[in-house]
Every structure is written in C-alpha cells, then in structure tokens.
N, C-alpha and C positions, 0 to 999 in steps of 0.2 A: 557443569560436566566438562568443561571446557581445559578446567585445569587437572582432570584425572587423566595421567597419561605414564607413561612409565620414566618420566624426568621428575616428575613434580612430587610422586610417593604422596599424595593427598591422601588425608586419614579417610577411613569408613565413613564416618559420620557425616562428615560432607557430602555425600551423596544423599545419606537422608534429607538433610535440606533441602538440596535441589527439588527430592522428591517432592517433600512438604509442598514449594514454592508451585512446582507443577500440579500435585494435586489440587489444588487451593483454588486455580484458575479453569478447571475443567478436563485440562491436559488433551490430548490427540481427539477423545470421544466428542467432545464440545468442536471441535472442525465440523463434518459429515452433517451434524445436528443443525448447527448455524448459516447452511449451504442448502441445506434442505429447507430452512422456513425461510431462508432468501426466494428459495427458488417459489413458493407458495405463495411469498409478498406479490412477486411479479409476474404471475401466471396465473389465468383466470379457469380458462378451460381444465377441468379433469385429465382428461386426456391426456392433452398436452404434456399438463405436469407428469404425467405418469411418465410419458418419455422423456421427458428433458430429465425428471430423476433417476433415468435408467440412463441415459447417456453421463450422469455427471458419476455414476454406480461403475459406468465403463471406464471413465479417464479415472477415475482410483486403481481397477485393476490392470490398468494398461502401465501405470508406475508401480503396479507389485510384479507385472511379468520383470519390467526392466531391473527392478531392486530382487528380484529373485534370481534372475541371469547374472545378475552384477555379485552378488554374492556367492552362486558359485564358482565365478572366475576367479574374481581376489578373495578365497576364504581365507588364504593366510594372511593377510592385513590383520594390526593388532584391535581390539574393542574400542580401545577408547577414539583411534583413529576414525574408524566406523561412525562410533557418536558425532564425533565432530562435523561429519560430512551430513549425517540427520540433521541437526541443527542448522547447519549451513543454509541449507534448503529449506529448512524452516523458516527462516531472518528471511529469505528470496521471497519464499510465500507471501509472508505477513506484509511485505513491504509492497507486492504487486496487489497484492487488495486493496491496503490502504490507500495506493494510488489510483487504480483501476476502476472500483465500484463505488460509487456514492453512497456517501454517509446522509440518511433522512433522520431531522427530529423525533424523538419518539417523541410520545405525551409524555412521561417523566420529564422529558428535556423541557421541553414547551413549558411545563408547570412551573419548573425549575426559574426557566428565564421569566417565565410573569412573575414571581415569587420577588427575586430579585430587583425587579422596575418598581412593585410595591412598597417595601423595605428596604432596609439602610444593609451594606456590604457585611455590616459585622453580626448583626441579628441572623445573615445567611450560610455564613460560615461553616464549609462543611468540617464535622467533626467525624471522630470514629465512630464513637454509639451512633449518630445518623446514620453513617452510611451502613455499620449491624443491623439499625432497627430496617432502613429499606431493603436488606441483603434479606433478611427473615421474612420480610413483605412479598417480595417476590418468589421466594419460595413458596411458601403460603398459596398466593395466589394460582401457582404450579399445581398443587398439590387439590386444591379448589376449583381448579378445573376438570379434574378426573372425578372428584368427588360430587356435582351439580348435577339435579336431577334433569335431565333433557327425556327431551320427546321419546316415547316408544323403549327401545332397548340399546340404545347412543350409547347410554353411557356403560353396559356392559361388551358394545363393540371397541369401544375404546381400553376397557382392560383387555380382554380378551388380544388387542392388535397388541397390545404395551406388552403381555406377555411373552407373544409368538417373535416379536421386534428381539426380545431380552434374551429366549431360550435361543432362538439363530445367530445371535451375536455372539453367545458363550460359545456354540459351534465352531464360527469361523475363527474365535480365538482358542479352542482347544485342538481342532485340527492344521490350525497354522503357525502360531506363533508362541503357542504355549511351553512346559516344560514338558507336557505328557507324549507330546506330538515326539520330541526330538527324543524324551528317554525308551520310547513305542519304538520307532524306527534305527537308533544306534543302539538296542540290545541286540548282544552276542550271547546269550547265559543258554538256549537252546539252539538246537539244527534247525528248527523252522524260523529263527530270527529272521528278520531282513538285515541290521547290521550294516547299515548306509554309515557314509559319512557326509561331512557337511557339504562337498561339493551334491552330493546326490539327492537330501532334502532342498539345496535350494532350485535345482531342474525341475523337482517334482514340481515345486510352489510355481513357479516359473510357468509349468504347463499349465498347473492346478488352473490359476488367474488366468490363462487365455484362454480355456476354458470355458470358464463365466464369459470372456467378454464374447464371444462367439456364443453362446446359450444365452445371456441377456440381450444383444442384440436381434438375435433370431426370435427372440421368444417374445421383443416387443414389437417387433415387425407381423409376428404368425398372430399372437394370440392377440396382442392389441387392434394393429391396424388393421388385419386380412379378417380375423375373425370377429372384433371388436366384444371384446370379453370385458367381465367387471373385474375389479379389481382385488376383490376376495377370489376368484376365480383362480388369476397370479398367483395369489398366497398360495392357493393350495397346490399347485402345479409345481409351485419351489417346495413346498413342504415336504411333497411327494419325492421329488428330487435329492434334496439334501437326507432326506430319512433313507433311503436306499443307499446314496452313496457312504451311510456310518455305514451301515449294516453291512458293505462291503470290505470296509478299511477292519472291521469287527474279526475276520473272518481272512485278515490277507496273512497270506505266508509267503510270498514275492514278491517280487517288482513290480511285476505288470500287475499285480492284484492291486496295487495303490493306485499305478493310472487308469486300471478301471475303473474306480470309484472316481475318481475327479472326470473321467468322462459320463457315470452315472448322476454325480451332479452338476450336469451342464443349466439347467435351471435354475439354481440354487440362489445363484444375485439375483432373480427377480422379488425378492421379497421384503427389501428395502425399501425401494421405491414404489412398489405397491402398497404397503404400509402407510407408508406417509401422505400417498398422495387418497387412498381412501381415509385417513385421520382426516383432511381437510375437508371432506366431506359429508364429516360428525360432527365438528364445531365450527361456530363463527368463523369469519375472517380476522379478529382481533382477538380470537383463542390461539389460533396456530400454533402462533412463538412459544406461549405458554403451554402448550400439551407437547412440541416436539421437543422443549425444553427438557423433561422428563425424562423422554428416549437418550438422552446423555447422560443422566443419573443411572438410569437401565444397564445402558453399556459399562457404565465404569462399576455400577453391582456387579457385571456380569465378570470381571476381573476378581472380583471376591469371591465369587462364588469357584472359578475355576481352579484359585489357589488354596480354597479350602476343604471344598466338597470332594469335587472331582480328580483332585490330586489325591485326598485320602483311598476314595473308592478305587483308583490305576492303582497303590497301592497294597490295597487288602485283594485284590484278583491278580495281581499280572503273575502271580504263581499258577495257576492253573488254567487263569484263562485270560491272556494279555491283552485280546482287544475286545473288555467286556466292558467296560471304560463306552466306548462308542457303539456298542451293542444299545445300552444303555440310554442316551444320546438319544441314538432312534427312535427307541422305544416312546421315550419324550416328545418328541415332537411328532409321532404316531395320533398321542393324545391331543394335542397343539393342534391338529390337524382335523380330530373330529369336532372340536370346539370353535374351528375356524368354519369350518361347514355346518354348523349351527348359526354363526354369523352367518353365513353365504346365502341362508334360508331365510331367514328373518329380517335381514339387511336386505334381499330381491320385496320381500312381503311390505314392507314398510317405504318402498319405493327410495330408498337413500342412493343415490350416485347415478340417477334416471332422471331425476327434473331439467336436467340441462337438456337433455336427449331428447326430452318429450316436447320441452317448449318451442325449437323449432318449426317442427311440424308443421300443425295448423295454427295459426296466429286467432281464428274464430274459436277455438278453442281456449284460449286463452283470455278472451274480452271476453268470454261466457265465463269463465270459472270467476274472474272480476268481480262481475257485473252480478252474481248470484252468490258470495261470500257474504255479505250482510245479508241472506234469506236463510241459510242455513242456521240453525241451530245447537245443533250437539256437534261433537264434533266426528262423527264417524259420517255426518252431513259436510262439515267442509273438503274434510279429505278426499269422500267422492267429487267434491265438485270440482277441487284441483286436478285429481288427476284425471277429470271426465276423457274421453276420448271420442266420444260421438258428437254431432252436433244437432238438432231439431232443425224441420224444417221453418220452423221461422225465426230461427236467429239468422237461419241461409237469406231467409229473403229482407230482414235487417241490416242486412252484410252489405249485400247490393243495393240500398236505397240510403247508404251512408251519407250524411254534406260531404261536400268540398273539401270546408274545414279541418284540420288534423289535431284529432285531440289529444289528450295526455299517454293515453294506451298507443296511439299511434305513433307517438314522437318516442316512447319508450322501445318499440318493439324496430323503429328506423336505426335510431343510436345502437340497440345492439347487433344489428346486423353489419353495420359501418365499421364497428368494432370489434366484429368477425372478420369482416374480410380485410380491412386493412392492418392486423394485428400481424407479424411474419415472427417465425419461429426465432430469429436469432433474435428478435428486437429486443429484447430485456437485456441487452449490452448495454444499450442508449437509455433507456425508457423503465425509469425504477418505480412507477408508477407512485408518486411521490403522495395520492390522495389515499394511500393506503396505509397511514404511519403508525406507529404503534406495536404490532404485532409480533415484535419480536424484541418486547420492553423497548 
C-alpha cells in the first residue's frame, strides 16, 4: 500500500495483492484475538481476566477516540497518505511486541526441536506441503474444539458465545466503519436526512469510543467489582445496550438522535471481554488459543457478511425506510439475547464460573468432597459431593484432631493461597507464566 499514492499511478490490481497477502495472515481481526488468549495464558483468576480484558477493550477505544478526532481535523489529507500512517503504526506495534513480551515454546516448537536432535537436517526440511498439511491441522483442530462433546451443555455455551461474539462484531463494523454507516449519514436524497460530512462522522465516532470507554469502565467497576456479577450476566447487559442504541440510529432523523444512541449504548464494549473470559471457563487451559482462534475467523466472516447481506438489505429499504438496516440489527441481537439468557440459566445450573468462588471458602469442604469422590458413584453422586456446601459434625471434629503433619491437600490449598495473595495485577508484564506453553499453538 505503500506505493499507492498519487506519484506512483499503481494499477488496481496491486492492491488486490496486498489484499491477498493481508488476508492470508489474519489481517487486523487476528490482533484483539492473540491479545486476548495472551491475556488467558497469563491470568488465572476469572475475574481478573475479565478486567484486564476490559481494560485492554479500553486502550483499543481510547486509539478510536484519538483516530476519530484525528480524522475529523485532517479530513482533507489524501487516502493513500492516511494508509501510510496506518501502516506506520503498525511496523511500531509489531516491533514493540516483539520486543517487549516473551516469546514461549509451544509443543509444535518443542516437538519440532526434539524431531530435529533425532534426525539428520535434511530428513527435517521444512517444505510447503508440511507447512499446508500443519496449516489444515491446526485448523482442524480449531474447528474440533467447538465440535468435542464436553460435560453438560459446554459445548452449546460455546456456540451460542461464538455467535453473540460474531453478530456484535458485524455491529460494531456496520455502525462504525462500514459503507452503510457513511452512505446512512451523508444522504441528502430527503429533508429528514442527516447529510453529515466526513468532519462530523468522524466527532460522532470520536464521542461514540469514549463512550464505551466510560460505560466499560463503569460497568466493570459497577457490575463486576461492586456487584460481582457472572459473566453471562455482561453479555446480557451489553446486549441490552447495543440492541437499544440500533433501534435508536433506526429511527434517527438528527444529530442529536445519533449521540443518543451512542449514549444508549454506553455498555455495549462489555461484551468482548466477557465473552472471552467466560470461553475460558468452558474449555481447558490448553483449548483457549484454539477456541479464541475461531473468534478471528468470526470477525473476518463478519466482514462478508456485512458486504454482502447487509449491504444488499440498506439497499432494498433505504427507499422507504432508511434505517431499517439497523432496525434489523436489533432485532438480531434481541434474539442473541434470549439464547444468551438460556445460557445464563443453565451455565448458573451446572455451576460453570463458580468453582473458584466456592473453593475458597471453607477449605473442610473441600478435604470432604476429596476424601468422598471414590464413594460416589454415578455421577449426579460426585457432582453433589463437589459442590457440597455443609459440612457434618464429624468431619468438624476430624478437622480438629488433624497431625502436625501437612499433607497433599494441605500443601495444595497453602500454594494457592501464596499464589493469591502474592500474584499483583500488573504482574504478567514480567511473569509469562512460562509452565503454561502451548495454548495458543
């Protein structure tokens, strides 16, 4: 993109390539995705993760406010110039990560280099077909994650999240960055237009993003830390959020009719990070990488789908009724919404995103549910005994007639406490937790 400029007269076609080359590698969607199952590697606690994925949710739209400000000051600056400065800042990224955050072995790596000490350099020899056949492997195995029958209804929380993750992302690229947003807001063709120009979508965007970060800060502060909500709980709170503020933009015939919807969906970024950080609490720790993997095939579907559906449907109505497009929209995630509060029920019923919560607690509880897993039998028997919550009186008076001695449960339940309290929020700057490798290939 470098060489599209109005010196250079570079053909059409060149650009497709570029595109090709960027598609090929994941392009911008594959960012957010690989930052999020970082942040999962390094972060134990639920919780936590749910804030730190809400603060990394912030510093994205803290660079939309500034790139939305910045765009309506210089909108006469040419495109290609623009790109160039995208990119710029790209090269800066890439280059402060690769310096910045430690690279850990996956197991492909590890395997790779035992492979290698086994046999001769030239039997190892990466080829193309290898690196096709591991490129399909890994997909595969993506795809095999969402497909693997797990406990209860896991794996229908996991579609059910995949979908509500995919229809909010087509949102935020319909009502931000799309083509429908800008040919919505610069028609002139009736008196009820709005009829902006580009200095006054980019203020809008500019508010729209501070916004979010004021309503995802607030709303991780309120709902999370003050009221300490589940994380389906989020979903629905944004769902409710962003579903109102279409049904606003649906129905705007002014100015101020658009910043009240970006002030109706002041919640609307909590849906991200609550996503993902309840994902990590449906699969393994060495699923992660492979199930958030996913949500970046999602987002970049959700680019097809906007340029093919949703552009047709603006369309076939913006004669009679121009913001039916995001009418629409709502209506969508209306349903998104009763499906997520189906989760909400059965994900509280099945105790998912509550055993850390629980296990605190009483610690006697926990040497009981131990110590009585090989008595149970079926399993509606173990389940009770994990989650018991009473204790008998004489495991009380076992309790107090313990040795001296510290045994396996004891030294388990020591080390997690040590690694509670002395774990501090920023620490995963320093501390990549390296015994956790794998999980994001």
């Amino acid at each position: 993109m470098l060489t599209i400029s109005e010196a250079a007269h570079t053909p059409y076609w060149t650009v497709l390539l570029f595109g090709l080359t960027a598609g090929s590698t994941g392009y911008i969607a594959l960012i957010p995705v690989s930052c999020y199952a970082y942040l999962a590697d390094i972060t134990e606690d639920s919780s936590t993760l749910t804030i730190r994925n809400a603060f990394f949710n912030v510093a994205q739209s803290t660079a939309s406010v500034f790139g939305g400000a910045l765009a309506g000051l210089v909108s006469d600056i040419s495109i290609p110039l623009g790109m160039d400065i995208e990119l710029a800042l790209f090269v800066i990224a890439f280059i402060y990560t690769l310096w910045r955050i430690p690279q850990a072995s996956s197991i492909r790596d590890l395997k790779r280099q035992r492979g290698n000490t086994l046999t001769s350099i030239k039997s190892t020899k990466p080829s193309p077909m290898a690196f096709l056949k591991e490129l399909g492997g890994l997909l595969k195995e993506g795809f095999v994650t969402y497909k693997r029958k797990r406990v209860g209804h896991r794996r229908a929380f996991m579609f059910v999240s995949a979908v509500v993750l995919m229809l909010t992302y087509t949102t935020y690229v319909e009502t931000r960055t799309s083509l429908v947003i800008d040919t919505f807001v610069f028609r002139r063709t009736s008196h009820q237009a709005l009829a902006w120009s580009a200095k006054d979508i980019g203020y809008w965007n500019a508010i729209g993003y501070l916004t979010l970060i004021v309503g995802t800060l607030g709303g991780v502060f309120i709902f999370k830390t003050v009221f300490k909500f589940r994380e389906t709980t989020l979903i629905l709170i944004a769902l409710a959020s962003s579903s109102v503020r279409l049904a606003v933009m649906a129905f705007s015939t002014k100015s101020w009719h658009m910043y009240l919807a970006n002030v109706c969906g002041i919640f609307s970024g909590l849906i991200q990070p609550a996503v993902v950080t309840f994902m990590t609490q449906l699969v393994p720790n060495e699923e992660v990488g492979r199930a958030m993997s996913l949500f970046g095939i999602a987002a970049d579907a959700a680019f097809i789908i906007s340029n093919v559906v949703y552009s047709n449907i603006y369309r076939a109505t913006v004669s009679w009724m121009p913001g039916f497009l995001f009418l629409f929209m709502s209506i969508l995630q209306v349903l998104a919404g009763l499906a997520m509060l189906w989760v909400h029920f059965m994900s509280k019923t099945e105790g998912v995103g509550r055993i850390e919560q629980l296990l605190p607690r009483d610690p006697r509880d926990i040497q009981r549910a131990i110590s009585t897993l090989g008595e149970s039998t079926s399993e509606e028997g173990q389940r009770m005994s994990i989650f018991a919550t009473s204790v008998k009186e004489k495991s009380k008076k076992a309790w107090k007639k313990k040795s001296t001695t510290m045994s396996i449960y004891e030294h388990a339940v020591e080390r997690r406490l040590q690694k509670a309290n002395s774990a501090g929020f920023w620490e995963s700057l320093d501390d990549v937790r390296r015994d956790r490798k794998g999980s994001f290939y």
